[in-house]
C-alpha positions as CSV (number, residue, x, y, z in Angstrom):
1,X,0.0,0.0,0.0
2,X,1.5,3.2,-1.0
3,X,1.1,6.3,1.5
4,X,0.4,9.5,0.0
5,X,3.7,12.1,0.6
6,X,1.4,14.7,1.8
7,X,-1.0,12.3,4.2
8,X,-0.9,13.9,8.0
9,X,-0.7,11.8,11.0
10,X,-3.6,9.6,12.4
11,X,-3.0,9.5,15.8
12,X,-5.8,7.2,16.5
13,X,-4.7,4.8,14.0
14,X,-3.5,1.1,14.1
15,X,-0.6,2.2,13.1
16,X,2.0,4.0,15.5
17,X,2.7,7.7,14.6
18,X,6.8,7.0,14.0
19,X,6.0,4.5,12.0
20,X,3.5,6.8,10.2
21,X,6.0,9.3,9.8
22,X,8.9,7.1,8.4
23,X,6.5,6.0,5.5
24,X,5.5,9.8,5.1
25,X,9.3,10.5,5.0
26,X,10.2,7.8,2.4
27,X,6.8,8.7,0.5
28,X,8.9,12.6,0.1
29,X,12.2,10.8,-0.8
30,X,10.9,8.5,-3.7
31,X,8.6,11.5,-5.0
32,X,11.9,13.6,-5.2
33,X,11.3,16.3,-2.3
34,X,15.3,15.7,-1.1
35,X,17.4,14.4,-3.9
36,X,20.2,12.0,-2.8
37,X,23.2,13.1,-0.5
38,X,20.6,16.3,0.3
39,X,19.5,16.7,4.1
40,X,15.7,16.2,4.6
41,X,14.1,18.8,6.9
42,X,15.4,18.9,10.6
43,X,14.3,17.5,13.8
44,X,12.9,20.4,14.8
45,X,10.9,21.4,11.4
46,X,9.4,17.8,11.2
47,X,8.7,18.3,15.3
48,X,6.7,21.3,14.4
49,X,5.2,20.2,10.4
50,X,3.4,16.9,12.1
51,X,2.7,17.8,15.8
52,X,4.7,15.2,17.3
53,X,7.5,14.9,19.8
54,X,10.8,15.1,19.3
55,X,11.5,11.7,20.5
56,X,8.6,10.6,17.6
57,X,10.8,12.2,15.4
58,X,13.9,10.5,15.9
59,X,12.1,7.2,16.2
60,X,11.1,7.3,12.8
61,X,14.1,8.8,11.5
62,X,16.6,5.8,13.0
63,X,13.8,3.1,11.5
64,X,14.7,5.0,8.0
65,X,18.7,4.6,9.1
66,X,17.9,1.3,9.7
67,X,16.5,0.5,6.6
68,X,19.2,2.3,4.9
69,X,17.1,5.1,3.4
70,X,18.9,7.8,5.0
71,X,21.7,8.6,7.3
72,X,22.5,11.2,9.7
73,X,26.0,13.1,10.9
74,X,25.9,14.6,14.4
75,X,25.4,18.6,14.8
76,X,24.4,18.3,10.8
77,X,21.6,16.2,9.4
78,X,19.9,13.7,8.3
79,X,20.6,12.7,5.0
80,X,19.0,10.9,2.0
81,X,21.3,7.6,0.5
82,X,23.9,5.8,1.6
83,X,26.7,8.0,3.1
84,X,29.5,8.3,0.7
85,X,32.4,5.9,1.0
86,X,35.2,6.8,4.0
87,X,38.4,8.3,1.9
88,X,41.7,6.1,3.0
C-alpha cells in the first residue's frame, strides 16, 4: 500500500505515529522532495510540520537509518542515500 507524501498523521490509528511518519518521509524521498546526499528537513521542522514529539521524530528517523534510506551526521543532518564511502 503506497502512502500518500502529503498524508498527515492519524494519531488514532493502528498504526504508531513513528512508523507513520517514516513512511510519510520515504513517501517525500521516492517523490523527489530531497534528492540524494541532500539533508531532509530537521528535527525540529518535522517536530513542528506533524505535531509530534521530538522523541517521535527520531524514532522514525533511526527506522529510516535502519532501513538504509537515510543517514545522519551529528550537529548536521539527516541525509537521503547511503553516506558516501570513508576516503583512505
Amino acid at each position: 500500500m503506497a502512502i500518500d507524501p502529503d498524508a498527515e498523521i492519524d494519531h488514532e490509528g493502528p498504526v504508531t505515529p513513528y512508523r507513520q511518519l517514516a513512511e510519510i518521509l520515504k513517501a517525500r524521498i521516492a517523490r523527489g522532495d530531497w534528492a540524494p546526499g541532500r539533508p531532509i528537513a530537521s528535527e525540529t521542522r518535522l517536530v513542528q510540520e506533524y505535531g509530534l514529539a521530538r522523541s517521535t521524530v527520531r524514532r522514525a528517523i533511526a527506522v529510516l537509518v535502519e532501513e538504509g534510506v537515510v543517514w545522519t551526521v551529528q550537529g548536521r543532518g539527516t541525509y537521503v542515500g547511503q553516506p558516501p564511502a570513508e576516503s583512505p
